[in-house]
TORKOL-4160 file (C-alpha; in steps of 0.2 Angstrom, whole numbers, padded with zeros to 4 digits, m for minus):
396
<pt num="1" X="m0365" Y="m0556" Z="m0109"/>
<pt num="2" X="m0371" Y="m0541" Z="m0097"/>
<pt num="3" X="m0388" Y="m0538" Z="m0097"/>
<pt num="4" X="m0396" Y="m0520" Z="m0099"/>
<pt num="5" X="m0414" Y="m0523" Z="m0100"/>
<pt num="6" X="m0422" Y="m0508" Z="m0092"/>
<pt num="7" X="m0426" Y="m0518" Z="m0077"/>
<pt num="8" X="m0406" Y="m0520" Z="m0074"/>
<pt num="9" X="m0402" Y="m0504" Z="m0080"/>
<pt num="10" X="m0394" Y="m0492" Z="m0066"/>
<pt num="11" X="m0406" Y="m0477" Z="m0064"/>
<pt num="12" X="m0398" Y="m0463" Z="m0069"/>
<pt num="13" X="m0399" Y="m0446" Z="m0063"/>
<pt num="14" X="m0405" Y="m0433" Z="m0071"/>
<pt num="15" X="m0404" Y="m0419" Z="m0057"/>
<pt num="16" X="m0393" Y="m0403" Z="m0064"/>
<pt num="17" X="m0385" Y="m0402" Z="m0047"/>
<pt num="18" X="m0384" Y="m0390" Z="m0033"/>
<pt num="19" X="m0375" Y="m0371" Z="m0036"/>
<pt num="20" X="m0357" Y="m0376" Z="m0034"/>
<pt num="21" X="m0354" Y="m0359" Z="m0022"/>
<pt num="22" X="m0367" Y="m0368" Z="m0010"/>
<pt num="23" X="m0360" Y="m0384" Z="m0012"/>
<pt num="24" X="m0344" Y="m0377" Z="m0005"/>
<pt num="25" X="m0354" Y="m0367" Z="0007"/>
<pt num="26" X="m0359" Y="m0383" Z="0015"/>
<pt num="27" X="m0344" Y="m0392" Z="0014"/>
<pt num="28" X="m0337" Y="m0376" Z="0023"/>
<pt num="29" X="m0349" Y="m0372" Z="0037"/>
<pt num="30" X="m0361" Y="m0391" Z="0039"/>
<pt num="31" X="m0347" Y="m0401" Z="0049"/>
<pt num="32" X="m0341" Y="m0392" Z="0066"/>
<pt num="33" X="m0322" Y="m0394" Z="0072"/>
<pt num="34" X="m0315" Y="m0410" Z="0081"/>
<pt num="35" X="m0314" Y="m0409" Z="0098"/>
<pt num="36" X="m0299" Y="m0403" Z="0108"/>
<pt num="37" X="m0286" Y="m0413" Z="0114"/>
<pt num="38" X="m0271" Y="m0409" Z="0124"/>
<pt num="39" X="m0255" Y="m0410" Z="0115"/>
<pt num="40" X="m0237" Y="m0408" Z="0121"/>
<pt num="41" X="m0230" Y="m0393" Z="0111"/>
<pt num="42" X="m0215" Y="m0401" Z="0105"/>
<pt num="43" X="m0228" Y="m0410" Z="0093"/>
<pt num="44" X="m0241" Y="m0395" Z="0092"/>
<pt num="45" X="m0234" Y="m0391" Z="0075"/>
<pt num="46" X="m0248" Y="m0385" Z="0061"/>
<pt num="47" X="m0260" Y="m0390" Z="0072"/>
<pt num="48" X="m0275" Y="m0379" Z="0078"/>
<pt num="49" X="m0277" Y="m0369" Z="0094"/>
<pt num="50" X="m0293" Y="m0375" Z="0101"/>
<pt num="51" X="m0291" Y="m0363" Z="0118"/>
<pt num="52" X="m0280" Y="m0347" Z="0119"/>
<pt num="53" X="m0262" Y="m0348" Z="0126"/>
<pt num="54" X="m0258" Y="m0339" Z="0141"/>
<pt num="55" X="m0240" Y="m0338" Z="0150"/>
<pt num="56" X="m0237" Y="m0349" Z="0164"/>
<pt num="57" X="m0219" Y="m0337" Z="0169"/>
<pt num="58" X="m0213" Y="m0322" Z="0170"/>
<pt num="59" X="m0201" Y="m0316" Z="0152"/>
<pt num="60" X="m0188" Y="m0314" Z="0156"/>
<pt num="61" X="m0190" Y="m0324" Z="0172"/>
<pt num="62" X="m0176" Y="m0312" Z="0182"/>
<pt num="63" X="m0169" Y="m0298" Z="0180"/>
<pt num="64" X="m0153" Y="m0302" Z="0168"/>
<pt num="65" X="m0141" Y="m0290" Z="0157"/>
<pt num="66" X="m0146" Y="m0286" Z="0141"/>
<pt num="67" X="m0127" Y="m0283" Z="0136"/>
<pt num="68" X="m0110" Y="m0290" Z="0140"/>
<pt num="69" X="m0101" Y="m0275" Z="0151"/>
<pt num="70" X="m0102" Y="m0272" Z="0169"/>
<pt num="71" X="m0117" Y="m0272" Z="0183"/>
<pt num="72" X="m0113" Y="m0256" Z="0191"/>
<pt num="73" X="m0121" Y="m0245" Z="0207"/>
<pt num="74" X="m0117" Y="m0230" Z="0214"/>
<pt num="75" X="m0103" Y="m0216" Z="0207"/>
<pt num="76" X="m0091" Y="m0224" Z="0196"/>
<pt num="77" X="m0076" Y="m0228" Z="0195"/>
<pt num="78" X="m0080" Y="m0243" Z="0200"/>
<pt num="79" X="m0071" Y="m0259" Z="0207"/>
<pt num="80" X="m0074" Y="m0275" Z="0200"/>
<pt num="81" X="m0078" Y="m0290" Z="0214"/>
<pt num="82" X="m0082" Y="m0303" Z="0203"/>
<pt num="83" X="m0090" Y="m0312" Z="0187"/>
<pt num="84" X="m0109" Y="m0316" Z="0182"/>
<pt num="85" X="m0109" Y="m0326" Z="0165"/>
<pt num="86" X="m0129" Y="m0334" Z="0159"/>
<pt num="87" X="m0129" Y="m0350" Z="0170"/>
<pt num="88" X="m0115" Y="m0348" Z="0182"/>
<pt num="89" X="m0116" Y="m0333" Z="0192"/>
<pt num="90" X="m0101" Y="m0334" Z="0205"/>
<pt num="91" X="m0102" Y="m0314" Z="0209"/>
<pt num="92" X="m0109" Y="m0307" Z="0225"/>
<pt num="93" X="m0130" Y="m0305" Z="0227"/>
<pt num="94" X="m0128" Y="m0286" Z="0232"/>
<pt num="95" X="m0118" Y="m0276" Z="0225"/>
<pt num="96" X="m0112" Y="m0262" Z="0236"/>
<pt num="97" X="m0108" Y="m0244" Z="0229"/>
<pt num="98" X="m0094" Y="m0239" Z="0218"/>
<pt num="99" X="m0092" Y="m0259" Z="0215"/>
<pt num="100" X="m0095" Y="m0267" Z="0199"/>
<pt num="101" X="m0097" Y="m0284" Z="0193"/>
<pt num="102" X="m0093" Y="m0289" Z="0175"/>
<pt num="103" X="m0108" Y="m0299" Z="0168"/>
<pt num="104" X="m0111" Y="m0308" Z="0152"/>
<pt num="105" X="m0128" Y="m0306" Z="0142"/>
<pt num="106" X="m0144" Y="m0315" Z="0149"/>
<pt num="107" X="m0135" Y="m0316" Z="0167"/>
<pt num="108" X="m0144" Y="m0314" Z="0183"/>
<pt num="109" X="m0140" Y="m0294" Z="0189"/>
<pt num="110" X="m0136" Y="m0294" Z="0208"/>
<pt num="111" X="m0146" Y="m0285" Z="0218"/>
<pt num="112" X="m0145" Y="m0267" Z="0220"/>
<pt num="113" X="m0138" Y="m0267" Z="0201"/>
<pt num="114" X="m0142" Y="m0250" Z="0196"/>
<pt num="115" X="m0136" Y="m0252" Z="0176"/>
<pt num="116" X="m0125" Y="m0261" Z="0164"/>
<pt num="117" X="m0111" Y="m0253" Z="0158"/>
<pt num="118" X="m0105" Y="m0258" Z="0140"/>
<pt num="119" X="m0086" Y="m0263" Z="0135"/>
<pt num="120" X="m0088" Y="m0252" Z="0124"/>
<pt num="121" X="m0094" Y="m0238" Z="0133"/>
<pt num="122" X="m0080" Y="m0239" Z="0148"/>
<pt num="123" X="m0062" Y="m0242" Z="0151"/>
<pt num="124" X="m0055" Y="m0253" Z="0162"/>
<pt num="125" X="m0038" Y="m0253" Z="0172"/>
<pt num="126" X="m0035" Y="m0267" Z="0182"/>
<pt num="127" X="m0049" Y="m0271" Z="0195"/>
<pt num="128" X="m0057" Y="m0254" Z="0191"/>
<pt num="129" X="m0067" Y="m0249" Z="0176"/>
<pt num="130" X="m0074" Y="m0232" Z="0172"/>
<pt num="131" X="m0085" Y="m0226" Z="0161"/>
<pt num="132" X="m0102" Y="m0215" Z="0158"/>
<pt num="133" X="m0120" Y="m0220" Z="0161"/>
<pt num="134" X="m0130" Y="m0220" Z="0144"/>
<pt num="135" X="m0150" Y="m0216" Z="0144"/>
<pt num="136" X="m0153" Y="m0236" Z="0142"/>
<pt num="137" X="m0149" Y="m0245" Z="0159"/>
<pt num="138" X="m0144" Y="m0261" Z="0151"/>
<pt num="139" X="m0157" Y="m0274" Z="0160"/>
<pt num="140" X="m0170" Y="m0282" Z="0157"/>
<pt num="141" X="m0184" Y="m0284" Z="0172"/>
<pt num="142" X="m0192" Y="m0299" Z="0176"/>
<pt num="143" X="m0210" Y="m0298" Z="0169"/>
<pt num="144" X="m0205" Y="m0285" Z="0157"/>
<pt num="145" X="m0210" Y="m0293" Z="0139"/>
<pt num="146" X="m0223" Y="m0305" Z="0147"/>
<pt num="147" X="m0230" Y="m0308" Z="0165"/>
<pt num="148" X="m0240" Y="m0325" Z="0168"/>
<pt num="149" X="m0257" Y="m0324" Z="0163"/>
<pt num="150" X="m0255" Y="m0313" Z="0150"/>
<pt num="151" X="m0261" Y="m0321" Z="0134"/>
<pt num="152" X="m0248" Y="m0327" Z="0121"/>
<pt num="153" X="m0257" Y="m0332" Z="0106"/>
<pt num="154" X="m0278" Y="m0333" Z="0103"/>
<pt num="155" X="m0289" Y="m0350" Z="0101"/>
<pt num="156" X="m0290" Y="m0353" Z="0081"/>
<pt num="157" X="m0274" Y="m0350" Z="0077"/>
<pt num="158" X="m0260" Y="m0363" Z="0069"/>
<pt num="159" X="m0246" Y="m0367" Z="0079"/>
<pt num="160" X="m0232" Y="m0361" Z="0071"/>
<pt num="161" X="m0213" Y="m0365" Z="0077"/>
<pt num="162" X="m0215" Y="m0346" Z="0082"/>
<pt num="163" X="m0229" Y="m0350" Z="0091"/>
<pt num="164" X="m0222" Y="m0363" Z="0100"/>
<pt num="165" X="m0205" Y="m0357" Z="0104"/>
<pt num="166" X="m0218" Y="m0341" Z="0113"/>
<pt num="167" X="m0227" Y="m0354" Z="0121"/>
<pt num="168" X="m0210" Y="m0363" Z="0129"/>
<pt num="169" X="m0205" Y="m0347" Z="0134"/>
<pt num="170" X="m0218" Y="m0342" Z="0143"/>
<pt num="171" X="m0217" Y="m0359" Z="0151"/>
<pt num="172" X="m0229" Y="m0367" Z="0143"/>
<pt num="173" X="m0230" Y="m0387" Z="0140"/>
<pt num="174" X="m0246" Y="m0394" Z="0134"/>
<pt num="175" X="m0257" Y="m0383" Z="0124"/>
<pt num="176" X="m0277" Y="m0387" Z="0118"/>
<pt num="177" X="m0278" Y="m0391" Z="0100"/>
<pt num="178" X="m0292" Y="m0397" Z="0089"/>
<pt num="179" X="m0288" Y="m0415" Z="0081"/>
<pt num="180" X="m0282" Y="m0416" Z="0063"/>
<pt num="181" X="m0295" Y="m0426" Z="0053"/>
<pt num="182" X="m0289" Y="m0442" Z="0046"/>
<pt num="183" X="m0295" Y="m0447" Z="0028"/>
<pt num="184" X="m0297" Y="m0464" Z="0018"/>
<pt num="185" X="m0294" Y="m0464" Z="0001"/>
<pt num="186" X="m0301" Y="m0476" Z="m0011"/>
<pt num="187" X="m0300" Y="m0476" Z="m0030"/>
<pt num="188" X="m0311" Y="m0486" Z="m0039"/>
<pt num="189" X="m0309" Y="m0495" Z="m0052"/>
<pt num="190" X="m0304" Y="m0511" Z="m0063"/>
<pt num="191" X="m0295" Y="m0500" Z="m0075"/>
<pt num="192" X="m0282" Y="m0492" Z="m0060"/>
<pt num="193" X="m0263" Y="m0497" Z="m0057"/>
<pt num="194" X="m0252" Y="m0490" Z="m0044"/>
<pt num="195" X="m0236" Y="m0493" Z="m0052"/>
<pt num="196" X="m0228" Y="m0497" Z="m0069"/>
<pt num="197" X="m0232" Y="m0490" Z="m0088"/>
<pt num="198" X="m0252" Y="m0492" Z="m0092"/>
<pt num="199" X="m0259" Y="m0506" Z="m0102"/>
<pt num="200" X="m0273" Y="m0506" Z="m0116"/>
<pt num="201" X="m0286" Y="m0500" Z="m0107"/>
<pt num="202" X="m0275" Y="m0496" Z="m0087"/>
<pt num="203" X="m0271" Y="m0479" Z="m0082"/>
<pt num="204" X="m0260" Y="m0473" Z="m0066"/>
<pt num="205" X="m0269" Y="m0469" Z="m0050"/>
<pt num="206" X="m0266" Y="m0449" Z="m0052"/>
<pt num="207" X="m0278" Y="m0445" Z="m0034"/>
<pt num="208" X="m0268" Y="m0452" Z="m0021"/>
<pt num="209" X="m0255" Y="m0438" Z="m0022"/>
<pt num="210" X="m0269" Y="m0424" Z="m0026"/>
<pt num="211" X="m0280" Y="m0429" Z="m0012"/>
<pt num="212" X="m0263" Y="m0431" Z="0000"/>
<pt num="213" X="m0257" Y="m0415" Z="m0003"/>
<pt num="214" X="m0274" Y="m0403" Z="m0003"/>
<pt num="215" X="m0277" Y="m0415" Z="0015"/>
<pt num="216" X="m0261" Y="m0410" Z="0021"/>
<pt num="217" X="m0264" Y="m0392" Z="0017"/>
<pt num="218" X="m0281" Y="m0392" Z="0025"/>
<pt num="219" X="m0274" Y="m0400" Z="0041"/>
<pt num="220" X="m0281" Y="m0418" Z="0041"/>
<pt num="221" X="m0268" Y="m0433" Z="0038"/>
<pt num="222" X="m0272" Y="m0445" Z="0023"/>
<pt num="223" X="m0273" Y="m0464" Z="0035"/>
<pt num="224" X="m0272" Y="m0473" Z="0020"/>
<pt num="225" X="m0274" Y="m0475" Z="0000"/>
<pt num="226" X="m0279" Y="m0491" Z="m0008"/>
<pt num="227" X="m0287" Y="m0498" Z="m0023"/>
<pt num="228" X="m0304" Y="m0506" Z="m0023"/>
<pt num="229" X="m0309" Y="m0516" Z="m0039"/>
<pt num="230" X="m0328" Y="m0513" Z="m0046"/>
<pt num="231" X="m0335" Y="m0524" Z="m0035"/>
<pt num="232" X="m0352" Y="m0518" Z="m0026"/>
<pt num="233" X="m0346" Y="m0529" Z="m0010"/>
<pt num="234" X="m0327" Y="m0522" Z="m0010"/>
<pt num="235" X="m0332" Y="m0507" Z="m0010"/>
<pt num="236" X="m0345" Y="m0509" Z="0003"/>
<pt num="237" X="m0333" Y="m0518" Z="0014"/>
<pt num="238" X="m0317" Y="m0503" Z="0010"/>
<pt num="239" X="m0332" Y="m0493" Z="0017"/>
<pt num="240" X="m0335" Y="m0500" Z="0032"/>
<pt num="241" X="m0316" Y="m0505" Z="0037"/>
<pt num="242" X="m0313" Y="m0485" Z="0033"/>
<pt num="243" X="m0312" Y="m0480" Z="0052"/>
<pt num="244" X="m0308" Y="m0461" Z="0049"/>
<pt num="245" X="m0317" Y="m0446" Z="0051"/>
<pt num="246" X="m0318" Y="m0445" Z="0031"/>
<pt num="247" X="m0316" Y="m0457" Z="0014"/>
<pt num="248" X="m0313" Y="m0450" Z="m0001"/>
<pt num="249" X="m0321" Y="m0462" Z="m0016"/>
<pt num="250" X="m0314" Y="m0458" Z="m0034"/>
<pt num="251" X="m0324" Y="m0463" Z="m0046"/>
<pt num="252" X="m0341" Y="m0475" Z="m0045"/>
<pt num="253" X="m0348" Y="m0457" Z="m0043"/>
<pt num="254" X="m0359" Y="m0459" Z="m0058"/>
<pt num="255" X="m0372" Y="m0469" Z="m0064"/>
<pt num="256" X="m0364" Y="m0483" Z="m0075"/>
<pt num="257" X="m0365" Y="m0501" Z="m0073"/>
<pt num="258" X="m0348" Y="m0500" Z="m0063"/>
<pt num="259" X="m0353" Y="m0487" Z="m0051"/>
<pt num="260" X="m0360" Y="m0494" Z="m0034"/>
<pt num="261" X="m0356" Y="m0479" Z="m0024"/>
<pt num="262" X="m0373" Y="m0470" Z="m0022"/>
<pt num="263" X="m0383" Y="m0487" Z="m0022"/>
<pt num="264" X="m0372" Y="m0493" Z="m0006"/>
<pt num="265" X="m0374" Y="m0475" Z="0003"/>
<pt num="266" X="m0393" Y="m0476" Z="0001"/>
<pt num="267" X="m0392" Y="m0494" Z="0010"/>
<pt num="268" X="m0382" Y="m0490" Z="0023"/>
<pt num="269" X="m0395" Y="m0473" Z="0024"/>
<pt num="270" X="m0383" Y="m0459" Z="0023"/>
<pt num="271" X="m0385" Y="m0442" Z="0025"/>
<pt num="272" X="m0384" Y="m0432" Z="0009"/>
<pt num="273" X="m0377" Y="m0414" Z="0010"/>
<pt num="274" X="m0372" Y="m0414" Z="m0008"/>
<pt num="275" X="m0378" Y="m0426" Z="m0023"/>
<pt num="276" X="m0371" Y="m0418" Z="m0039"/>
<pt num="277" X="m0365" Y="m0399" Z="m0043"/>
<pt num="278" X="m0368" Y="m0390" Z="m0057"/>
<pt num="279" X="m0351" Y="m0386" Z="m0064"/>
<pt num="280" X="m0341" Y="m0391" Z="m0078"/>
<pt num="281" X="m0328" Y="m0402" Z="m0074"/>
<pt num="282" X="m0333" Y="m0412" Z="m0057"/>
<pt num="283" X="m0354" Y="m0413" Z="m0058"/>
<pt num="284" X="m0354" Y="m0430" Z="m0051"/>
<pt num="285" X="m0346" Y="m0425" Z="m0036"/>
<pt num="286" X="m0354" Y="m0428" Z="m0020"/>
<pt num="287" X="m0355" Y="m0427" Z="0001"/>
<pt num="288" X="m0365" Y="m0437" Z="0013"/>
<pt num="289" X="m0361" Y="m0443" Z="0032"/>
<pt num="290" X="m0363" Y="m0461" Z="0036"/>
<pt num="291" X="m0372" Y="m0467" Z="0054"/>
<pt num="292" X="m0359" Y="m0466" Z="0063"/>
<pt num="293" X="m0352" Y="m0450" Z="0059"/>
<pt num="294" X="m0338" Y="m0455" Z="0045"/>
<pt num="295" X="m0339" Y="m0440" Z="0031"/>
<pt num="296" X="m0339" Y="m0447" Z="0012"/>
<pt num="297" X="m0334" Y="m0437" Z="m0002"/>
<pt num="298" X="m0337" Y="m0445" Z="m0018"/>
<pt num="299" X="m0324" Y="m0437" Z="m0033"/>
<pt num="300" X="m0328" Y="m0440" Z="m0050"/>
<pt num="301" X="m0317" Y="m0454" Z="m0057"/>
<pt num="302" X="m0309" Y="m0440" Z="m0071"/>
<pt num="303" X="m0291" Y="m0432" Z="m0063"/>
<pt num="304" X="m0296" Y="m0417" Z="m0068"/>
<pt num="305" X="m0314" Y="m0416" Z="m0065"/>
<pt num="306" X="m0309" Y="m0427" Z="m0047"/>
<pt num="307" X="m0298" Y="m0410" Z="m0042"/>
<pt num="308" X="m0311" Y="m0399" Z="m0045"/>
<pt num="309" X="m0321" Y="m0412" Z="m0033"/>
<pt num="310" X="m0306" Y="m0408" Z="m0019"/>
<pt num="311" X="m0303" Y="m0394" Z="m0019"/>
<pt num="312" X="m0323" Y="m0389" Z="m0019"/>
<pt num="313" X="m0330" Y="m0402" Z="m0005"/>
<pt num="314" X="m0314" Y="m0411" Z="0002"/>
<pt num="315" X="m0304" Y="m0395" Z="0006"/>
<pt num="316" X="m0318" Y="m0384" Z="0014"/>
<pt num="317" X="m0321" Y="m0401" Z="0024"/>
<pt num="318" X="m0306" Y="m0404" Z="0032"/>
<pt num="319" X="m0303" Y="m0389" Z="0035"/>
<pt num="320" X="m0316" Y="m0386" Z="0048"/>
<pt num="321" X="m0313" Y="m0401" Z="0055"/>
<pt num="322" X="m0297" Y="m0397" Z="0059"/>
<pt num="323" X="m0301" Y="m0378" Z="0067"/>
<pt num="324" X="m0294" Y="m0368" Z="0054"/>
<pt num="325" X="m0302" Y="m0352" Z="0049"/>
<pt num="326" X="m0310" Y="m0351" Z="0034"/>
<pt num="327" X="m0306" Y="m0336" Z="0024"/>
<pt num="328" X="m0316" Y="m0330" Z="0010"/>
<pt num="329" X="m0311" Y="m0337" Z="m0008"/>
<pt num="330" X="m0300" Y="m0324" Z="m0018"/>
<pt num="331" X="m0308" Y="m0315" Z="m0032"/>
<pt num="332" X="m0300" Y="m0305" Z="m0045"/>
<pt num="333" X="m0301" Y="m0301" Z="m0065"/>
<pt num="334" X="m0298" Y="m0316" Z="m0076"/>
<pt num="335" X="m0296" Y="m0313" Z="m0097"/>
<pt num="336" X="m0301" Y="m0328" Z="m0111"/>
<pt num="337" X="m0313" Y="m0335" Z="m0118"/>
<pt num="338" X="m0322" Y="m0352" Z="m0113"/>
<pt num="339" X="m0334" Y="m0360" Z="m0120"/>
<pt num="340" X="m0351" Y="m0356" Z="m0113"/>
<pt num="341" X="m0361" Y="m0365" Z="m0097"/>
<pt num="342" X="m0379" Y="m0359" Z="m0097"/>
<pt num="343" X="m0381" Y="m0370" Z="m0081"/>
<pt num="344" X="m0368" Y="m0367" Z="m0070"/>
<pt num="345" X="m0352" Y="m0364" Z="m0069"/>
<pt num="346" X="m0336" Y="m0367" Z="m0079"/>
<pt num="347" X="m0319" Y="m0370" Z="m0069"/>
<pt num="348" X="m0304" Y="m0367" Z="m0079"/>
<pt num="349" X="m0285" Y="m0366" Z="m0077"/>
<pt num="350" X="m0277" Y="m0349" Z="m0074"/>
<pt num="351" X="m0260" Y="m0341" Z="m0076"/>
<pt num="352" X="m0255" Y="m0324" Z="m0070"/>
<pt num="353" X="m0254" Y="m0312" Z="m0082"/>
<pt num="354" X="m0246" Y="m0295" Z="m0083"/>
<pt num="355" X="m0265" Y="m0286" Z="m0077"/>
<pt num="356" X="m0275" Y="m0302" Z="m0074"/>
<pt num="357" X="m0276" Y="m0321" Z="m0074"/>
<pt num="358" X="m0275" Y="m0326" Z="m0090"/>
<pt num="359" X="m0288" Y="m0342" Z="m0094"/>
<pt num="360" X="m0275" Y="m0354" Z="m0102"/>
<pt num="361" X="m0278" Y="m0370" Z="m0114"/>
<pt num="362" X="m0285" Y="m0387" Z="m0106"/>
<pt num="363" X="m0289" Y="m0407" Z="m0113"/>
<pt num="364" X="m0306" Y="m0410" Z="m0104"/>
<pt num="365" X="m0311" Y="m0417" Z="m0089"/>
<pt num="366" X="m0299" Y="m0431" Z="m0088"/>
<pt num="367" X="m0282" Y="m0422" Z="m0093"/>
<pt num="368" X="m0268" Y="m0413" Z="m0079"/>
<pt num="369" X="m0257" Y="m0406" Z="m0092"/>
<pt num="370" X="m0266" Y="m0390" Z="m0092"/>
<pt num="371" X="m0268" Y="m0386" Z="m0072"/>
<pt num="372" X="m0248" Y="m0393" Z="m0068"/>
<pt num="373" X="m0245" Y="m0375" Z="m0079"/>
<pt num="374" X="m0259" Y="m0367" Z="m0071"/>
<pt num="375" X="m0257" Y="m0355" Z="m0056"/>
<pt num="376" X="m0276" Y="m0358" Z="m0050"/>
<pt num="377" X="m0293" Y="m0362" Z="m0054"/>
<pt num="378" X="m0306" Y="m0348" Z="m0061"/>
<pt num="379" X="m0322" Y="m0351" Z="m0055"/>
<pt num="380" X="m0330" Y="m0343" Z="m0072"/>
<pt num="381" X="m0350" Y="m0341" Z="m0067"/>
<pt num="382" X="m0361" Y="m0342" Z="m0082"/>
<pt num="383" X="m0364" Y="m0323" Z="m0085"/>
<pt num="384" X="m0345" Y="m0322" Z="m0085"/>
<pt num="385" X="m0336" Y="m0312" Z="m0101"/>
<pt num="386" X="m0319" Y="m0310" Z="m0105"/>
<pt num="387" X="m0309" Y="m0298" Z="m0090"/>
<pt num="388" X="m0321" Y="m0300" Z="m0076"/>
<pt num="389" X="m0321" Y="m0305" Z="m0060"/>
<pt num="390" X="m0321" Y="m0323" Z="m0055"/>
<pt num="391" X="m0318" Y="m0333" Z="m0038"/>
<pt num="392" X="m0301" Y="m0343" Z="m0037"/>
<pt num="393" X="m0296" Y="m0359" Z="m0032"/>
<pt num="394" X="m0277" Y="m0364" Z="m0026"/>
<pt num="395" X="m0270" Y="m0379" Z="m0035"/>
<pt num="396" X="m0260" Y="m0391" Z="m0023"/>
């Protein structure tokens, strides 16, 4: 029989929770980026640019044609002496007056090479073409889109494949980038199964792929997911085994008889930054730093209410961790009606609509059914009325 005298009675807390836009201001501007590293940029991809990139080379690194035809100089006609094709030029270095050379497009131009005459813009007979000179010489110079030095891309950006394939280029081999953060997640709970159709009383760990996906999106790498029973010294030891820059706890993040989560942290004297936000879905949501460094964010064990927690602590987190610029939250006119939150606010699913987001029907806290047909998240304040304005969140 469980005892719940008031001496073994979990405290519970009656704060109403931090505003939830500075709870997301401090998950957005309290951590500060990992620090560089140099990465080959073959494996650079989606990573962020901790130092600007600047061209080692010359592009183009020679002068080359910038059409198949003929390197001509001099008064045509012209006769041809040889053949330049991109990586095999057999032709002579100089080319003499009234001599051509026909040349392939990205070949070395011999020197002296005044213009590249077109196939199409000459006639050829024999060994001696003819034609006349257009405005365009035909050929690229060395240093003419990008001399070394000059800078490719600016610190802060993503590598993109565009942006590496600039930064090959230009010569470039290693680049400066900021780390991704890697992230632990533990879900809570006796009640949780990873696989298989739900018992009386089971449900389906629903976080692992929320909380992979909105990682993903804010650069970081989930490490790892695993279930962790409601056991105060599982839990602690999941902790303490965690050895990445953040874990992600969902559920324990109340205070019931089965939620350890705040009670270890204050042992293991952690920083709070965030103990409980005043919004409906996700209050009990959370975010302290251990010791050590390690970032805890504690998600309420309801789905719903537990992606509310993500994508308001966990995303803003990660992503400056990871370097990335942090844009301001969109904000536009949002129509329905919702049911009142005199003490805070209310996040709802949305829809686009033909002249706004349209609020659209949801099952509580718990339920996913309503945002996997939702376009975002309204962030309804709780003056808000029907067509105002609203800040919104991107479902993963």
């Amino acid at each position: 029989m469980i005892d719940l005298t008031p001496a073994t009675m979990p405290k519970r807390r009656q704060e109403r929770g931090m505003p939830w836009e500075q709870a997301y201001a401090i998950a957005r501007d309290t951590p500060s980026p990992l620090a560089p590293q140099t990465t080959a940029i073959g494996v650079a991809s989606g990573r962020v640019l901790a130092a600007p990139i600047h061209a080692r080379s010359a592009v183009p690194g020679f002068d080359n044609a910038a059409m198949d035809g003929y390197a001509i100089t001099g008064a045509g006609p012209w006769t041809i002496t040889g053949r330049a094709l991109a990586g095999k030029s057999v032709a002579p270095s100089t080319l003499r007056p009234g001599t051509a050379v026909e040349i392939g497009t990205g070949a070395p131009v011999p020197a002296g090479c005044e213009a590249v005459l077109p196939y199409e813009a000459c006639n050829r007979d024999g060994s001696v073409v003819a034609g006349t000179v257009g405005l365009r010489p035909h050929i690229r110079r060395t240093g003419e889109d990008v001399r070394p030095g000059d800078l490719i891309v600016a610190a802060g950006r993503i590598v993109t494949a565009t942006v590496a394939a600039a930064a090959v280029q230009a010569g470039v081999d290693d680049v400066s980038t900021h780390r991704p953060p890697t992230v632990t997640l533990l879900v809570t709970g006796d009640e949780v199964i990873t696989s298989g159709t739900p018992g009386p009383g089971q449900v389906r760990d629903s976080f692992t792929g929320l909380v992979s996906a909105v990682t993903s999106r804010a650069g970081g790498v989930l490490h790892t997911s695993h279930t962790v029973r409601d056991d105060p010294n599982l839990l602690r030891a999941a902790l303490e085994d965690a050895d990445t820059d953040a874990i992600v706890v969902s559920g324990s993040s109340s205070a019931g008889a089965a939620d350890h989560l705040h009670n270890i942290l204050d042992e293991q004297q952690a920083t709070w930054h965030v103990r409980g936000v005043a919004c409906r879905p996700g209050h009990p949501q959370a975010l302290a730093v251990l010791p050590d460094g390690r970032w805890l964010i504690s998600l309420p064990g309801n789905p719903f209410a537990g992606l509310v927690a993500v994508l308001t602590l966990l995303e803003p987190l990660l992503r400056t961790l990871a370097g990335k610029q942090q844009c301001p939250l969109p904000i536009t006119a949002v129509t329905g009606t919702v049911p009142a939150t005199p003490c805070g606010v209310r996040i709802v699913p949305i829809r686009f609509g033909e002249a706004a987001m349209q609020i659209i029907a949801t099952n509580g806290s718990a339920g996913l059914h309503g945002v996997a047909a939702a376009d975002g998240l309204a962030v309804l304040p709780a003056d808000w009325s029907d067509s105002n304005f609203a800040t919104i969140l991107t479902v993963p």
